[in-house]
N, C-alpha and C positions, 0 to 999 in steps of 0.2 A: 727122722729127718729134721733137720732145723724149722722148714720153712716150704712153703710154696714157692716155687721157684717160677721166674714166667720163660719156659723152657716150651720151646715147637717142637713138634716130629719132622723128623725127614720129609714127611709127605707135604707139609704147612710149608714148611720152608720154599720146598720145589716147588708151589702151587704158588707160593710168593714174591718168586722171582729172585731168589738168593741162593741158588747154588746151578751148575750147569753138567748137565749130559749128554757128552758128543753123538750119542747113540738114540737120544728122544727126535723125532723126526715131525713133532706135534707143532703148532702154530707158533710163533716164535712172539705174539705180540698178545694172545688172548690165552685164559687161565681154561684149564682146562675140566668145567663142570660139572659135566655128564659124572664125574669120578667124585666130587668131593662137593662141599655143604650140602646134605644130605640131614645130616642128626644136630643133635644137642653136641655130642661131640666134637661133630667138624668146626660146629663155631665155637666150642673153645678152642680148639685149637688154632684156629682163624685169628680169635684176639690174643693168645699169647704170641702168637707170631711178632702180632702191633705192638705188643710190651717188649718182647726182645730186643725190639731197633734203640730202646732207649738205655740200653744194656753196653749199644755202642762208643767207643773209645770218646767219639769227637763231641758224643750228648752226656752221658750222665756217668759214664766210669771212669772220667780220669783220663790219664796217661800219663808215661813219663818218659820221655827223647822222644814222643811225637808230638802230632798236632793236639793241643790244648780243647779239652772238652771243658761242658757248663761250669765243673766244679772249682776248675781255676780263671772263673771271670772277675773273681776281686784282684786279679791281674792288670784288670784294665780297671787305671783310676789312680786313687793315692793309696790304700790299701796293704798290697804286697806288689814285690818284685819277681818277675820271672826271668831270674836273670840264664837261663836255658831260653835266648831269644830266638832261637827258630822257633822255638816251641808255635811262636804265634803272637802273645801279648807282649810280650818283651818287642819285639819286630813295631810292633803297631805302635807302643806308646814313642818310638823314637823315630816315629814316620819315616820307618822301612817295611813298607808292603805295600802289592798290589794285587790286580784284582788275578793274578794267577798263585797266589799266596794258597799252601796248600789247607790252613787252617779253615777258609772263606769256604772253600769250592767240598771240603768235607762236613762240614757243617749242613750245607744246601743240599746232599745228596743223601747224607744219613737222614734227612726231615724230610724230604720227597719220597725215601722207600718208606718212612714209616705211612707218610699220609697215602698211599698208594695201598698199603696194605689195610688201613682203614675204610679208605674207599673199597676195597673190594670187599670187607666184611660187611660196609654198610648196602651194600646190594644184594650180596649171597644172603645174609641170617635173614632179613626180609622174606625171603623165597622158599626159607626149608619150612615142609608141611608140619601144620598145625600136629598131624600125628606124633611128628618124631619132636619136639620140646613145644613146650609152654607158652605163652602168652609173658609169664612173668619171666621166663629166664630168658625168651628172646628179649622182651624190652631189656632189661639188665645189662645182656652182652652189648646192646645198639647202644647203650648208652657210656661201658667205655670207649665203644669205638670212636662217637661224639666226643669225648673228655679226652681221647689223646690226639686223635685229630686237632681236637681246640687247642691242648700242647706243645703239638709239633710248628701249627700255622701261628702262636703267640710267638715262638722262639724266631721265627721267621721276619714277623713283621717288625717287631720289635730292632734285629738288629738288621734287616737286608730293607725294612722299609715297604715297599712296591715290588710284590712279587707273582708270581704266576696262584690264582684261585682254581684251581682242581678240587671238583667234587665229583668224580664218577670214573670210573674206571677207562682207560684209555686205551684204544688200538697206537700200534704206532705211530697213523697215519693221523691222527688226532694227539698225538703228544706234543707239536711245535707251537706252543700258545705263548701269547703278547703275557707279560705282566696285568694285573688288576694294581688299583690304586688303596695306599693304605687303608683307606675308608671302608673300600670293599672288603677286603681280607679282614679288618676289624669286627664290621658286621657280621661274617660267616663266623668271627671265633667266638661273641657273644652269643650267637644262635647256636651252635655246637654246644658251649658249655650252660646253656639256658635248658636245652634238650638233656643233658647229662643228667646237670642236677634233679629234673625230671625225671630221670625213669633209674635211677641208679639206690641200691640201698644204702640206709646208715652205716650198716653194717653187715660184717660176713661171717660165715665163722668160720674158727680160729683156724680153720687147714686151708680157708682161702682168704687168709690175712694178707694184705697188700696190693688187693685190686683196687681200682679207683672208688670210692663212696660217694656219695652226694655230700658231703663235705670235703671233697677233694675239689669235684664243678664247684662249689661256692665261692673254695679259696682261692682257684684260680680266678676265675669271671673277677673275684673283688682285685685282685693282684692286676689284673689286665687294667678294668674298669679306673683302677690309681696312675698305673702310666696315662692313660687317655684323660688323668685329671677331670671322670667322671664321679666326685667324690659322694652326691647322693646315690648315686644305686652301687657303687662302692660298700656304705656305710649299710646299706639294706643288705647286700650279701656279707657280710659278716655278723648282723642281727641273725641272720639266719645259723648261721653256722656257731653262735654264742650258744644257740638251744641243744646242740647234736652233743653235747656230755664232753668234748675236751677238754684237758685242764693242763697246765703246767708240768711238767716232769720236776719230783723235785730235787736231783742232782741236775746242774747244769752239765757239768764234767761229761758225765757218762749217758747223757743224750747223745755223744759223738762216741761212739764205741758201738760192739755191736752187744753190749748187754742192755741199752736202752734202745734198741730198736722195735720193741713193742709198747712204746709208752707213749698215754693216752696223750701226750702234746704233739702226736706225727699225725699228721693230714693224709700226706698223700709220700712216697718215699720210692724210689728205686731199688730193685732188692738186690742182692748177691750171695753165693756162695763162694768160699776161699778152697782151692786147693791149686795145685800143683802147675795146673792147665793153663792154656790163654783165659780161660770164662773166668770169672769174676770180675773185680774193679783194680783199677791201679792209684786209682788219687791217694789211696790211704796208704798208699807204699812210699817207705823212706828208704835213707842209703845206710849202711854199715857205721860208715864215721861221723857222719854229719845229717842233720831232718832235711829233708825231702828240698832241695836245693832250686827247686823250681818256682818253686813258693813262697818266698822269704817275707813276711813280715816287714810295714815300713818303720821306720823311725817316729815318723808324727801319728799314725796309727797308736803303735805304743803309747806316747806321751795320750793321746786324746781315753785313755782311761782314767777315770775317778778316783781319787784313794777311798776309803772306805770311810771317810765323813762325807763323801758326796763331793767334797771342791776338787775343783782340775790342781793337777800338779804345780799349777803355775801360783797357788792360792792355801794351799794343804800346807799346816803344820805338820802332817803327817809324812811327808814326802822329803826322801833323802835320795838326791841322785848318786849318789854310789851304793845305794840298796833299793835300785829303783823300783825292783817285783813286790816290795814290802810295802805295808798298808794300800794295796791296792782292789780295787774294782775284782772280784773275785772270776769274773769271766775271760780277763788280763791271761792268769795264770794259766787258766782252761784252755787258753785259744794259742797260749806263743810258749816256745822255750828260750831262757834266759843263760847266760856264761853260766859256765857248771850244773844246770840244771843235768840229770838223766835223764836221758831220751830213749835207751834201749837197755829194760831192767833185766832180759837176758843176758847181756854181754856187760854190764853194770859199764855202758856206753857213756862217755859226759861230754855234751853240748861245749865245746872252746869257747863259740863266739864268732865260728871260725867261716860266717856266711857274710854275704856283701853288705847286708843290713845289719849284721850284728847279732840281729835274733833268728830263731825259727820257726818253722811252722810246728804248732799242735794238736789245734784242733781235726780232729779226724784221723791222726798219722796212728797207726799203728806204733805199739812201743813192744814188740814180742811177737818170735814166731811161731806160729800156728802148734799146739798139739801135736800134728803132725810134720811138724817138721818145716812148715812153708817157711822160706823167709820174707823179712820185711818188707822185701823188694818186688817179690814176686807179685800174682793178681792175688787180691785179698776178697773177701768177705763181707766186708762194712757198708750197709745202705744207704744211700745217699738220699736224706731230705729235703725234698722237693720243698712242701709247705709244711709248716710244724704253726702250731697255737700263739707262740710267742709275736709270730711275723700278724697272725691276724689282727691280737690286740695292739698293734703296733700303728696298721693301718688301719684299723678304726679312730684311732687315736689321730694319727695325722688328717683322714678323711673331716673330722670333728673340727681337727682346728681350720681346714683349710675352707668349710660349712660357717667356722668364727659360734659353733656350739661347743662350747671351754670347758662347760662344768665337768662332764665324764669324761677326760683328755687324765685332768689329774690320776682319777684310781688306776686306767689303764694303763699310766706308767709306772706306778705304783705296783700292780699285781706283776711287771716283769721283773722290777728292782726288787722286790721282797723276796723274790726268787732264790737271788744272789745273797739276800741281807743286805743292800744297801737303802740308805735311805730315802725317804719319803720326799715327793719336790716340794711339800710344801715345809718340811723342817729346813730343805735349805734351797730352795730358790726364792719360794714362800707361797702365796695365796693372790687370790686378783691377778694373774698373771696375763699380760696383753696377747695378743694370739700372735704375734712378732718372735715375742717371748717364749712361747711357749710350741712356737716351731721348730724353734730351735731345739728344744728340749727333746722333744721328738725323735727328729734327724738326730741328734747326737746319739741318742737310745736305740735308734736302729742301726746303729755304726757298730758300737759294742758288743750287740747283744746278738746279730749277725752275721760280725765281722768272718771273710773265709769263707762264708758258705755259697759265693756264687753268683750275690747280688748286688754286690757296689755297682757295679757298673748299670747297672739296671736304675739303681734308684739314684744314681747321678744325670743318667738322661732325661728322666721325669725331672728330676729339679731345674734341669738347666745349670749345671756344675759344674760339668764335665772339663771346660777350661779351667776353672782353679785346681781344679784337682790334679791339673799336668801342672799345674806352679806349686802346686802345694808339693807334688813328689820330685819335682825337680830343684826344690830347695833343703829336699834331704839331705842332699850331696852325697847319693851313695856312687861308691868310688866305679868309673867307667858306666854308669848312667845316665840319662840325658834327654826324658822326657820332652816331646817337642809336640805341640797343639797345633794341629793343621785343620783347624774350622770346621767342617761338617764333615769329613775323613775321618775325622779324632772321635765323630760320634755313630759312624753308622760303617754299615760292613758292602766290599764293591759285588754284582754281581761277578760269580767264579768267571775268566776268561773263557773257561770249559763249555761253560754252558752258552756264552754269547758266540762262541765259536762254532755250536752244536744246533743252534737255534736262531735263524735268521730273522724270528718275531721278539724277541727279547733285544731291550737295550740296558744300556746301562744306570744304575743307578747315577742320578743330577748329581749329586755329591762328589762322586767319581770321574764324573766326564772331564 
């Protein structure tokens, strides 16, 4: 078999509340115990249940003609174009959606069955007897349930704000709870992934490749801790996570494939297998004649790549706009497909040009079907990374400048750029650089070297961006788009109608009202 896969039994599932039997006559609000966490078994299979929700369409696998999951959030922003606007982010950046937007309300409900299903691991594996497992592999399992709990309630606060704090398993007569205040919910996901890092190993081996590590809690807590512009204990959980042995992958290219999906620069990753079925992921699926049309690459995107002496295009000897892919920033080529580029070396497929942006998408897309036959379109195989090595030197790097500690800001843009073979900042932005200066550099570095993987929009809220970046892409001029900034709408997501309709204690998100 390729891989561990985080797959539930029938029994996990049913005890989880994801599938229904007209014929079970059992409690309709409480899991039914007496039958299950019992062994070392039952809580694994308890916690792959929690992995599986993130397996879901609207979280980490993608979609294509539905609602828009995590992987297309450089959606939202200047980044790429969704020009399939039901999809979700197309809709949003031209302020068409509300809070009955199917995107919103799948979002909320896939992070509620996972946290739901945490919570119940975090109660049952507690309780099974000392005889039937360990001491270490209970803490272990407690401690991914801690770590995706902390991932489901990060995804939450971050885009919904003020949301309901559940920690324990709920009758139904106890499921109509008020919102908590972001502060609240921050705190629980700090202590979740403080607990994780805590009881979780380095490492596993290699047949249980892909469960969360204690470098997976670090990288997340620090990735939180940078939105909260907590940049000291930021910078400490990535001291920590410096020591755990990651290093760089050294193709950039084929860190998005799935023959670098075991390489030591992945954190923490979503896993998948490809065949024929619904199960797998869809973000890496493109169309027959044209790359994956949901996703289009922007104009100023492109242009903000380097040639390969390090100056922007606007300043490169290097740089001829009718051979714009040439001397370019080698992550350019990795991430977009250009006019006649091949995109599908089965059908010796060629890119026109013929998408609203002009380019398309690459990083990730599948170019060939399956061995067995799958096509490109179908659910694919490809892991989706969560956190990888490059994002932590990146945010240690910003954490340092934003601390105004300059000196190690240099090497650690240095160790992503040499990656690529580009140059050094100090050959050419130079040395003594102001921390103004050198924030920039930064941010530009995480744009690149990121770009596509789901977190523009993320690291545009932490800046306070978010409005240029609806001018920045509405001065693309791509044809029939029309980016429009509606003030704190443009940055945070409404509570689902569904749920304000279903719960007389919840209101709406201030933004929204």
């Amino acid at each position: 078999m390729k891989r561990l896969l985080y797959l539930s039994c029938i029994v996990t599932l049913a005890l989880m509340g994801c599938s229904k039997s007209f014929l079970n006559k059992d409690s309709l609000s409480q899991i039914g115990e007496a039958n299950f966490w019992k062994t070392e078994q039952d809580a694994l299979l308890g916690i792959n249940g929690i992995y599986d929700v993130l397996q879901d369409r609207i979280l980490y696998s993608g979609n294509l003609n539905g609602n828009a999951g995590l992987p297309m959030y450089d959606n939202f922003g200047d980044n790429c174009y969704n020009s399939y606007k039901f999809e979700g982010p197309g809709n949003y950046m031209i302020a068409n959606v509300n809070p009955t937007t199917g995107m919103f309300s799948d979002l909320w409900a896939s992070s509620y069955k996972g946290i739901a299903r945490a919570n119940t691991a975090i109660e049952n594996i507690s309780k099974i007897p000392a005889a039937n497992i360990s001491d270490v592999k209970k803490k272990a399992l407690l401690g991914q349930a801690y770590f995706l709990r902390g991932l489901f309630y990060m995804n939450l606060a971050v885009y919904f704000k003020d949301v309901p704090l559940i920690l324990k398993v709920q009758t139904l007569d106890e499921s109509y709870v008020a919102k908590n205040t972001y502060q609240e919910v921050s705190a629980q996901i700090v202590t979740d992934l403080k607990a994780a890092a805590d009881a979780l190993p380095t490492v596993y081996p290699s047949e249980q490749y892909g469960y969360a590590t204690k470098g997976a809690a670090l990288g997340l807590l620090a990735r939180f801790y940078m939105y909260n512009k907590d940049y000291q204990n930021a910078l400490d959980a990535t001291t920590a996570i410096m020591a755990l042995g990651y290093s760089l992958n050294p193709s950039y290219s084929q860190l998005f494939t799935e023959a670098g999906e075991y390489s030591k620069e992945i954190i923490f990753s979503v896993r998948f297998n490809q065949d024929a079925t619904q199960n797998g992921e869809t973000f890496s699926g493109t169309y027959a004649g044209i790359p994956k049309v949901d996703e289009q690459p922007m104009p100023n995107l492109v242009k903000d790549y380097y040639c390969t002496d390090g100056l922007p295009i606007t300043k490169s000897p290097l740089y001829t706009a009718s051979k714009e892919k040439l001397n370019r920033d080698p992550r350019l080529t990795a991430s977009v497909y250009f006019a006649s580029d091949t995109f599908l070396i089965d059908t010796k497929t060629i890119f026109k040009g013929n998408t609203a942006t002009k380019y398309g998408l690459r990083k990730y897309l599948r170019n060939s079907a399956s061995s067995t036959g799958v096509a490109t379109f179908s659910p694919g195989g490809q892991d989706f990374i969560v956190i990888r090595y490059a994002d932590i030197l990146l945010m240690r790097a910003e954490a340092l400048v934003e601390l105004n500690q300059l000196t190690e800001v240099y090497s650690l843009v240095n160790q992503v750029r040499a990656r690529v073979g580009m140059p050094t900042v100090e050959k050419v932005e130079g040395t003594g650089l102001s921390q103004t200066a050198l924030r920039t550099i930064v941010r530009h570095e995480r744009r690149v070297e990121l770009a596509c993987e789901g977190l523009r929009f993320f690291d545009l809220k932490r800046w306070g961006t978010v409005q240029q970046a609806f001018t920045t892409a509405l001065n693309d001029k791509v044809a029939g788009y029309f980016p429009s900034y509606s003030g704190p709408k443009s940055e945070s997501f409404p509570i689902p109608q569904s749920e304000l309709d279903a719960n007389a204690n919840l209101t709406q998100n201030p933004d929204w009202q």
